[in-house]
C-alpha positions as CSV (number, residue, x, y, z in Angstrom):
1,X,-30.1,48.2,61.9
2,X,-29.3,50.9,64.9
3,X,-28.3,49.2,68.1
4,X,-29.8,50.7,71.5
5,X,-27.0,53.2,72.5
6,X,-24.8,52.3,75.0
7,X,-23.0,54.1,77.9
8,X,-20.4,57.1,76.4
9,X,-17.2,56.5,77.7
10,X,-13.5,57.8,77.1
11,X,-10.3,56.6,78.7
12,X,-6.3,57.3,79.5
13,X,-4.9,56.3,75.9
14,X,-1.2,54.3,77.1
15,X,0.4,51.4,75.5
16,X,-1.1,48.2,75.1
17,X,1.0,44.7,74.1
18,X,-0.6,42.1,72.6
19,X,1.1,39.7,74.9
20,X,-0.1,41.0,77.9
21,X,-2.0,38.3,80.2
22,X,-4.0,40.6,81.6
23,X,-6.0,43.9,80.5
24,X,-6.3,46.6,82.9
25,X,-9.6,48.4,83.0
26,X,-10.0,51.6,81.1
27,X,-10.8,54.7,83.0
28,X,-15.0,55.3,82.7
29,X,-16.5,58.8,82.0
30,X,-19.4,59.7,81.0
31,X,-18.6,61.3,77.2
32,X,-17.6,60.3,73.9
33,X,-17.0,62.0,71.0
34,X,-16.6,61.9,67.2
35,X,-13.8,63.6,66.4
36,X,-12.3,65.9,63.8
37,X,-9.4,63.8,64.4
38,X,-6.5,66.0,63.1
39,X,-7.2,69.1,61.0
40,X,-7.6,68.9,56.9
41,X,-8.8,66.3,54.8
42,X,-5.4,66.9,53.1
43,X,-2.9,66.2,55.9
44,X,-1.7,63.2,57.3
45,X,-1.3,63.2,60.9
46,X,1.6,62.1,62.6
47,X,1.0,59.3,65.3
48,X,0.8,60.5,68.6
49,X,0.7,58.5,72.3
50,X,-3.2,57.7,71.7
51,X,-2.6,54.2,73.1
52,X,-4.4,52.3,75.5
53,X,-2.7,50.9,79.2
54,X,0.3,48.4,79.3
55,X,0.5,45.9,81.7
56,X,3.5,45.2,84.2
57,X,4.1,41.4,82.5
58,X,7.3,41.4,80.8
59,X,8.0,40.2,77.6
60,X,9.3,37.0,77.1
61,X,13.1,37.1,77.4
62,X,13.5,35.1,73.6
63,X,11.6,37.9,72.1
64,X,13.5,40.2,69.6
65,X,11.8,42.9,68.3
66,X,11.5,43.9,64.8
67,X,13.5,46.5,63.8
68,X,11.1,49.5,62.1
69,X,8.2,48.7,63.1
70,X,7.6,50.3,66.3
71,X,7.0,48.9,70.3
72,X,4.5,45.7,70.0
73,X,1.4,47.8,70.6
74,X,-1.6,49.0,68.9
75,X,-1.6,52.8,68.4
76,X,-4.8,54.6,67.3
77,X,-2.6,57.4,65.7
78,X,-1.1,55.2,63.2
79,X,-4.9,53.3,62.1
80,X,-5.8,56.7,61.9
81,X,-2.9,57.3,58.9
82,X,-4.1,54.1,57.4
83,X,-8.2,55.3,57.4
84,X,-6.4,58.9,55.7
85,X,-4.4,56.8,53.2
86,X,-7.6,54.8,52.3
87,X,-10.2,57.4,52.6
88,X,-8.2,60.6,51.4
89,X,-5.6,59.6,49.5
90,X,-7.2,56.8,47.5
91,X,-11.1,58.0,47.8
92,X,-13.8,56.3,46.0
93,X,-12.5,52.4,46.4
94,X,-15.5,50.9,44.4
95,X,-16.0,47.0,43.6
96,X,-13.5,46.4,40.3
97,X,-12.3,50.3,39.8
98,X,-8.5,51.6,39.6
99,X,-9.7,53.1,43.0
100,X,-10.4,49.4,44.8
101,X,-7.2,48.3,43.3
102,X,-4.8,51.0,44.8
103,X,-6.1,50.3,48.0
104,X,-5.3,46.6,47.9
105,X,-1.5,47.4,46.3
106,X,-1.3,50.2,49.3
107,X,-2.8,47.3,51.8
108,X,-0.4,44.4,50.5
109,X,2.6,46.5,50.9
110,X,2.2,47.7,54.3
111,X,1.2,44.1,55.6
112,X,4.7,42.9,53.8
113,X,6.6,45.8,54.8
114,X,5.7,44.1,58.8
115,X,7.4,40.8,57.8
116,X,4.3,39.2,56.5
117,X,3.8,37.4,53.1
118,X,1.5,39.6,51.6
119,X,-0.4,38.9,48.1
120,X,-3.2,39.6,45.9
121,X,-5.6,37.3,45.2
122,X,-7.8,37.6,42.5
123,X,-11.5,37.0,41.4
124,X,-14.0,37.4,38.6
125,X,-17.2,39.8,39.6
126,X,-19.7,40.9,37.8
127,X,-20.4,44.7,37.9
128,X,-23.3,46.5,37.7
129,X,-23.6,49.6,35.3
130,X,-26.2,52.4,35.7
131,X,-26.4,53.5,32.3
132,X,-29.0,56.0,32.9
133,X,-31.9,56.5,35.1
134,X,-34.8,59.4,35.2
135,X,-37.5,60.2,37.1
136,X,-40.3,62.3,35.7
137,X,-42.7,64.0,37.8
138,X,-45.7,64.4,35.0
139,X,-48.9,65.7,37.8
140,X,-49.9,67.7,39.2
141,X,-47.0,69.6,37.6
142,X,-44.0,68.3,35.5
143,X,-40.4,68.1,36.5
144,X,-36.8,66.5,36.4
145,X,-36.3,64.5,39.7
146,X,-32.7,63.0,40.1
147,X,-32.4,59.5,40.7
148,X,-30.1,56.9,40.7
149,X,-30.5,52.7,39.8
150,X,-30.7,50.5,43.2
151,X,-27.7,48.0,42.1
152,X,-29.2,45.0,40.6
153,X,-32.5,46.7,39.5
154,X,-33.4,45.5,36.3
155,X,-34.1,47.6,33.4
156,X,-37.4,48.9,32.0
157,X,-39.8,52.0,31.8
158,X,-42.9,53.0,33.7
159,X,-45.6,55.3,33.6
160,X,-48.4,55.0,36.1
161,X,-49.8,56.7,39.6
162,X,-47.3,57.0,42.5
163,X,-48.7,56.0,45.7
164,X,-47.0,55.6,49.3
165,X,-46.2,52.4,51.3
166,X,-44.5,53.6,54.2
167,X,-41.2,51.7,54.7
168,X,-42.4,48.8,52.5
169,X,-43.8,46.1,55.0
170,X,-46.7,44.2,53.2
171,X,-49.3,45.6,55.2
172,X,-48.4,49.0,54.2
173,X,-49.1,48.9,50.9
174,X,-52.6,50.3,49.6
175,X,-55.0,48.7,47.3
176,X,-54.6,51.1,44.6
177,X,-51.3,49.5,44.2
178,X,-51.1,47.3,41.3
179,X,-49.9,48.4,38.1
180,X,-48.5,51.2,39.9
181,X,-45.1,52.9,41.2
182,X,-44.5,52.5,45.0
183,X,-42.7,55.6,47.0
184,X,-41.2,53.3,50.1
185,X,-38.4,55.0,52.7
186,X,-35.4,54.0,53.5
187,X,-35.0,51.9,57.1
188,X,-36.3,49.0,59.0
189,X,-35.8,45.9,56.1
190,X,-33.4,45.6,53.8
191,X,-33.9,47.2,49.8
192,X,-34.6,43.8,48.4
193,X,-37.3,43.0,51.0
194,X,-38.4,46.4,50.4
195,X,-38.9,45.5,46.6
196,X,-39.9,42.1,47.1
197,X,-42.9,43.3,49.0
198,X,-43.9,45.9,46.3
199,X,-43.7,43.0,43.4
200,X,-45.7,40.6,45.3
201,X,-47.9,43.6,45.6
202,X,-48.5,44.4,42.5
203,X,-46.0,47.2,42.1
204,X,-44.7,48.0,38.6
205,X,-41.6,49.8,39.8
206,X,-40.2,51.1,43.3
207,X,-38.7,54.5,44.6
208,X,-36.8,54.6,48.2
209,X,-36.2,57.9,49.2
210,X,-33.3,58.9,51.8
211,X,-34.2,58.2,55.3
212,X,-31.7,61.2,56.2
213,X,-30.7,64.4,54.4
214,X,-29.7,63.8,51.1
215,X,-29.2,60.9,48.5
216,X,-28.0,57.4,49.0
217,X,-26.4,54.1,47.1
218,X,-28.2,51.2,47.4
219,X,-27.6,47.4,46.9
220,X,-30.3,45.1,45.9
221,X,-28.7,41.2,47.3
222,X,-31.5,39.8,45.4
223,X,-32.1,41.6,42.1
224,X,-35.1,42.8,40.8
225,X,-38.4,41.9,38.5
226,X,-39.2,45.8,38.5
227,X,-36.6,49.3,37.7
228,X,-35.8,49.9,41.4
229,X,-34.6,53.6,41.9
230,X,-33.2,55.6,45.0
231,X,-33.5,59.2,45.9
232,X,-33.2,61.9,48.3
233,X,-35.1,62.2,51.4
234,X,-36.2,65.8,50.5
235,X,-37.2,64.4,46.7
236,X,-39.4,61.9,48.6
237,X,-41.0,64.1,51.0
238,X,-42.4,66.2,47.9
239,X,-43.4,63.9,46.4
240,X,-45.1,62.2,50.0
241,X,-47.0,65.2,49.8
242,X,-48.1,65.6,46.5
243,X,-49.4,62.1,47.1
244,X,-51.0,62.9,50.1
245,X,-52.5,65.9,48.2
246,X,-54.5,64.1,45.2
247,X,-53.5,62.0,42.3
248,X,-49.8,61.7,41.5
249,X,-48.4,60.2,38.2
250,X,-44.3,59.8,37.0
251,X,-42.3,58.3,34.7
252,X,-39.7,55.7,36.2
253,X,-36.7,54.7,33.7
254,X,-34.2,52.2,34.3
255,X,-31.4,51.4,32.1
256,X,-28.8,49.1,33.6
257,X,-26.5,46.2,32.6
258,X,-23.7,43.9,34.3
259,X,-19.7,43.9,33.5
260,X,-17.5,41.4,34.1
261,X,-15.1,42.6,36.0
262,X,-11.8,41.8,38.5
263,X,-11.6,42.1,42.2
264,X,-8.8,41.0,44.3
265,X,-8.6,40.4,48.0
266,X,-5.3,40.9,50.4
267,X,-3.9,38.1,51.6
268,X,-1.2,37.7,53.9
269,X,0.6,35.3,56.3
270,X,2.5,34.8,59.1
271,X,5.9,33.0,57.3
272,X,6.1,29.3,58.4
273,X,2.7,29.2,60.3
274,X,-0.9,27.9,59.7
275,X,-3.2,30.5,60.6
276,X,-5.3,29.9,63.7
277,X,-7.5,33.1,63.7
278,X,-8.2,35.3,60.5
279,X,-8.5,38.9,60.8
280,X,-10.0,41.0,58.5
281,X,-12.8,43.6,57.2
282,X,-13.4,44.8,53.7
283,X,-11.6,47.6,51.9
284,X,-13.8,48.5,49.2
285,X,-16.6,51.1,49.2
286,X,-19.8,52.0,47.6
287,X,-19.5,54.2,44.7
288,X,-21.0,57.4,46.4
289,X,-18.1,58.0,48.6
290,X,-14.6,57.4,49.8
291,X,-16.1,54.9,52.4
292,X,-14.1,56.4,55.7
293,X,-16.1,54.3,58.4
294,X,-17.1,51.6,56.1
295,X,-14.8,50.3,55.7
296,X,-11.4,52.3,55.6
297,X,-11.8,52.3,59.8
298,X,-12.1,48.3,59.8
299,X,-8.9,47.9,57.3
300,X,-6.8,50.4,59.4
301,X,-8.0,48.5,62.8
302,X,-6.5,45.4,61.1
303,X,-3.7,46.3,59.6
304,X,-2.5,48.0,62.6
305,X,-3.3,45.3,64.8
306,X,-1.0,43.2,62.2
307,X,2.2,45.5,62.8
308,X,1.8,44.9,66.5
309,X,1.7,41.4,66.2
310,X,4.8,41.3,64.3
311,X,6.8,44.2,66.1
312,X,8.1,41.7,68.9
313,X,9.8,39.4,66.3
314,X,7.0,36.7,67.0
315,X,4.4,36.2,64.6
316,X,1.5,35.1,65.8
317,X,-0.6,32.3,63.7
318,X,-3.4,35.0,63.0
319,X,-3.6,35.5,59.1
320,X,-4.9,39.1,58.1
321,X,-7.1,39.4,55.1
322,X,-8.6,42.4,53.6
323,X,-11.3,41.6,51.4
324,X,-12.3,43.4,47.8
325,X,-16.2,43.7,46.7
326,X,-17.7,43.4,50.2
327,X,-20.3,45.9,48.9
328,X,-21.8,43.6,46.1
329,X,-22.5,41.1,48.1
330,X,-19.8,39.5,50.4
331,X,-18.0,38.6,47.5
332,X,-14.6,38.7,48.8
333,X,-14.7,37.0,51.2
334,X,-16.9,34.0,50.1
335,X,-13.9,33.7,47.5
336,X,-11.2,33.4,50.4
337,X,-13.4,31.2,52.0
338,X,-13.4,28.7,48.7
339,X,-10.1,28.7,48.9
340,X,-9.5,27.1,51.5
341,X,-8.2,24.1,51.9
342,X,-9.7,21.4,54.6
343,X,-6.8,21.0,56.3
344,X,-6.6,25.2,56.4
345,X,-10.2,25.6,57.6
346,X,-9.8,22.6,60.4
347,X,-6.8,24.5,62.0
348,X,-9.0,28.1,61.8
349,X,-10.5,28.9,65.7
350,X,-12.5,31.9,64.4
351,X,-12.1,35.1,62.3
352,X,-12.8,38.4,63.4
353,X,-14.7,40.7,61.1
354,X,-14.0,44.8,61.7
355,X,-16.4,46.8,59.8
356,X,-17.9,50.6,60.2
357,X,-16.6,50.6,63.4
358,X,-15.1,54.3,63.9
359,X,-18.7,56.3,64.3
360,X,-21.3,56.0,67.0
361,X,-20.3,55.0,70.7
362,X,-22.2,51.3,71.0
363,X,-20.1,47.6,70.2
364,X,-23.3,45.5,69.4
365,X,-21.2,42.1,69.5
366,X,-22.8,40.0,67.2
367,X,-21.8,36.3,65.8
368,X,-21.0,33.2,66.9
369,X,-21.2,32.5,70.7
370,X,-18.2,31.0,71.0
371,X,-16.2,33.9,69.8
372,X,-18.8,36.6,71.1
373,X,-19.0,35.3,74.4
374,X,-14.7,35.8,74.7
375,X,-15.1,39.3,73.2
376,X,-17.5,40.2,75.7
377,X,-15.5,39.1,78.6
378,X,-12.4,41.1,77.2
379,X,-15.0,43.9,77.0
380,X,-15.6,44.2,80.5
381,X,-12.2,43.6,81.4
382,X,-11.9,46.6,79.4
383,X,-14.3,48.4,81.4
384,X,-15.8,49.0,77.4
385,X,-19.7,49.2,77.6
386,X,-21.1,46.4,75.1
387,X,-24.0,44.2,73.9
388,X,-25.0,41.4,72.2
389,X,-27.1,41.7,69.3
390,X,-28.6,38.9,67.0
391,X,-29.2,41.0,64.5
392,X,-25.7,41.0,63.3
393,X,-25.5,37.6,63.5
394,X,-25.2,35.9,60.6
395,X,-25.7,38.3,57.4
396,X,-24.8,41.9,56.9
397,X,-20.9,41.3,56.0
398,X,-17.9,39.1,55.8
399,X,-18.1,36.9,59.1
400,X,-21.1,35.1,57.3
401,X,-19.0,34.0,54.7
402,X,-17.1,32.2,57.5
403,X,-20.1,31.1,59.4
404,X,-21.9,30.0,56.6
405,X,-18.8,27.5,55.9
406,X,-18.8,26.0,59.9
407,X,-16.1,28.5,61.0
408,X,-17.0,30.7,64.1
409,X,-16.7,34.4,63.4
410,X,-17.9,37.6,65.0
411,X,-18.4,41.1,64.1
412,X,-17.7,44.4,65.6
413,X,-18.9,47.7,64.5
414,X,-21.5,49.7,65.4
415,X,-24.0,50.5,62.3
416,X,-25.1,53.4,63.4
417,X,-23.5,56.0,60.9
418,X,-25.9,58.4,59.4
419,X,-23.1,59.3,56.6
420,X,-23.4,55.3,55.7
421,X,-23.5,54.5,51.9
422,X,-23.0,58.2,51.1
423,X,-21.0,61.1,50.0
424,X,-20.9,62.3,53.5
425,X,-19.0,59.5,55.1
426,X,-15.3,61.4,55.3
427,X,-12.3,61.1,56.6
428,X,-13.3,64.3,59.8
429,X,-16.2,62.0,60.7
430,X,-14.1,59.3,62.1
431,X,-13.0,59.0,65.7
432,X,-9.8,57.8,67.2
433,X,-10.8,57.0,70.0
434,X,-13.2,54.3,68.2
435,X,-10.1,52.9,66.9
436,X,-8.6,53.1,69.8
437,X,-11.4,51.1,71.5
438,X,-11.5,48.6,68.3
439,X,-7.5,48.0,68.4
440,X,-8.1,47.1,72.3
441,X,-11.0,44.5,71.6
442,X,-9.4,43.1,68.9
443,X,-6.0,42.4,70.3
444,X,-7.5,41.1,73.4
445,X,-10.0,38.8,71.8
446,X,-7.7,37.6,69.6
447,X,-4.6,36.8,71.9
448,X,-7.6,35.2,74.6
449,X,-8.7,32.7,71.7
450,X,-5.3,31.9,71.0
451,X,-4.7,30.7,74.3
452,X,-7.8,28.8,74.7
C-alpha cells in the first residue's frame, strides 16, 4: 500500500517543548531528502541541534527539570542514535531470537534510565521454521532457483506446469491452472489473498517473485493449504518468460514447521499515574534484515518522545510501549492489549502507533477519526503536508490491536520503503529529518489530546 506522494518539504530544525500551547509553522520548501544521516554504519553520531521551533510560552514556574536528561524537547539527533543502537548495533531483531531480546533489554533501560518504570512483559509465540525449501526449474532446461518458505506456508512437494497469474486477483488466473504451480508478483493484495485466490483456483502450490530488485520475506496472516514460496524479482521474470515462451514445468518443496517460542514486549509507566494515551510502535523485525525503517525509526521516535516528556520533572500520563513479534502477526500488541484491565482501558484516550516512518516524504494519517482528525490539525499547524488514507485504517499493524478492543488509535508512517521486508532496509537509508517531522507530530498530537 503506496500512498499518493505528497508535497516535499524541509524546515529550520530549533527546539520544540512538549508543553508548548502553540506550534509555530515550519518553514516550506520544495525538497526533501533521504539522508545518509551521518557517515558509517559503524559510528554513532553525536546529537546535534536538529530540532524543530520553540515557542515563546514559558514553562510553568513549579517545573523542575530532570537532571541528565536533556532540555524537554524532542531532538532528531538523539532518535537517530536510538534507530543506530537498534538497527546497527543489535541488527536482525527477529520475533523470539537473542537479537529481539537485546533490543527490548536496550529499550527497557533507556525508558527507566528517564525516570519511568520500565519492564518486560512476556508472551508465548509460536515460531515458524523454514527447514528447507527448493525450487527446481526441470523445462525447458534444469536448474537450482533459490527460494525461501512464505511464513506460515505449509509443507509439501510439487511437480507440475508453472503458469502466470499476474498479481494474483482471481480473474488473472488462466484455465490451465488447476493441479498446477502459480508464478504471482508481489504488490496490490496482501500474500495470503494472493494464495487464497490461487487455492480457490485450483493451484497446487504458489511462487511470488520480488516486485523490486532482489528477494524478499514474506508473512502469510492466514496460513496456507498449498507450500507458498518467495523469490527474487529477477528469478520471476525468467521464469515469466520462459512461461511466456512455451510449456514450463518445476519442482516446488516446502518443508516447514512451528516452535514455541518467547517474546516480550516493553512496558513502561509514568510512576503514580494511569496512562491516558499509549505510545508505541514495534521493535522487532523480519528475519531478512536489521529492520532500520520498520521498525527501529518508530521505537526511536517513541522513546525519544518519552525522554522529553520526562526531562521537565513532570511526567505526563502517556505510557510508552514497545511491542515484540509485530511481524508475525500483531502479536505484541494484542497481548498488551489483554492485559489490560477495564478500569486501564476506560481511562485510555487513544494510542499512537509509529511504524516505518523514516523513508518516503508522505504522512498518510490513517485510524480512528477522532484521533486522525487532531493529528491532522497539528499537521497543518505544522505547516507538514498530509493525508488521510483508509487504507491504514484498521489492519496493517499495532493500532488495530487497540481499535479492534474499542480504543481509538492512529497510525503514522508512510509505507512506501522499497528496502521494506529486506536486506536492504539499513541504517544510511533512514532520514532525520523524517524523525524530525515524526517527533513534531507526535508531541503535538499527543499533548492536543491530553488537553481535550
Amino acid at each position: 500500500m503506496v500512498a499518493a506522494a505528497e508535497p516535499a518539504i524541509s524546515h529550520p530544525l530549533a527546539p520544540i517543548s512538549h508543553r508548548s500551547a502553540v506550534l509555530p509553522a515550519l518553514v516550506v520548501f520544495s525538497a526533501i531528502f533521504l539522508a545518509s544521516c551521518g557517515g558509517s554504519d559503524n559510528a554513532t553520531p553525536a546529537p546535534t541541534a536538529t530540532q524543530f521551533p520553540a515557542t515563546s510560552t514559558p514553562a510553568p514556574s513549579t517545573v523542575t527539570p530532570t537532571p541528565g536528561l536533556g532540555s524537554p524537547q524532542f531532538e532528531s539527533a538523539r532518535a537517530l542514535q536510538h534507530v543506530h543502537a537498534l538497527s546497527v548495533d543489535i541488527g536482525i531483531r527477529a520475533a523470539g531470537t537473542d537479537g529481539e531480546k537485546r533490543a527490548a533489554n536496550y529499550i527497557r533501560d533507556e525508558l527507566a534510565k528517564y525516570g519511568y518504570d520500565a519492564a518486560l512483559q512476556q508472551f508465548p509465540i509460536q515460531v515458524f521454521v523454514d527447514v528447507k525449501t527448493s525450487l527446481d526449474l526441470l523445462s525447458p532446461q534444469q536448474r537450482a532457483v533459490d527460494a525461501a518458505a512464505l511464513g506460515g506456508s505449509t509443507s509439501g512437494t510439487i511437480e507440475g506446469g508453472l503458469v502466470g497469474a499476474g498479481r494474483g486477483f482471481p480473474q488473472e488466473f488462466p484455465s490451465g491452472t488447476t493441479g498446477s504451480v502459480v508464478l504471482i508478483e508481489r504488490g496490490d493484495i496482501t500474500f495470503s489473498e494472493k494464495v487464497a485466490n490461487a487455492t480457490a483456483a485450483g493451484a497446487a502450490g504458489v511462487i511470488i517473485y520480488n516486485n523490486d530488485s532482489g528477494s524478499f520475506t514474506g508473512q502469510l496472516t492466514a496460513g496456507s493449504r498449498i507450500p507458498a514460496a518467495a523469490i527474487s524479482r529477477e528469478d520471476g521474470q525468467a521464469l515469466l518468460d520462459l512461461i511466456k515462451a512455451g510449456k514450463t514445468t518445476v519442482r516446488l518443496t516446502v518443508e516447514t514447521r512451528t516452535d514455541t517460542n518467547q517474546s516480550q514486549n516493553v512496558v513502561a509507566k509514568p510512576p503514580g499515574k494511569q496512562c491516558r494515551l499509549v505510545v508505541g510502535g514495534h521493535y522487532d523485525s523480519v528475519p531478512a534484515g536489521p529492520g532500520a525503517n520498520d521498525n527501529a525509526s518508530g521505537t526511536a521516535t517513541a522513546i525519544e518522545m518519552a525522554r522529553a516528556m520526562a526531562a521537565d520533572g513532570v511526567f505526563d500520563p502517556v505510557c510508552f510501549v514497545l511491542f515484540g513479534s509485530e511481524e508475525l502477526g500483531l502479536l505484541g500488541s494484542a497481548a498488551y492489549v489483554r492485559s489490560l484491565s477495564p478500569d486501564d482501558t476506560a481511562a485510555l484516550k487513544a494510542m499512537l502507533n509509529f511504524d516505518m516512518l523514516a523513508v518516503g516524504d508522505a504522512w498518510p494519517f490513517g485510524g480512528s477519526q477522532s484521533v486522525v482528525s487532531v493529528a491532522a490539525q497539528e499537521a497543518d499547524r505544522l505547516s507538514i503536508p498530509h493525508s488521510v488514507d483508509t487504507r491504514f485504517g484498521t489492519g496493517g499493524s499495532d493500532h488495530a490491536s487497540f481499535i479492534s478492543d474499542g480504543i481509538p488509535a492512529m497510525i503514522f508512517n508512510c509505507f512506501c520503503d522499497p528496502n521494506y521486508h529486506s536486506a536492504g532496509d539499513r541504517f544510511e537509508f533512514v532520514s532525520e529529518e523524517r524523525l524530525a517531522q515524526a517527533g513534531a507530530l507526535g508531541m503535538a498530537t499527543a499533548q492536543a489530546l491530553l488537553a481535550e
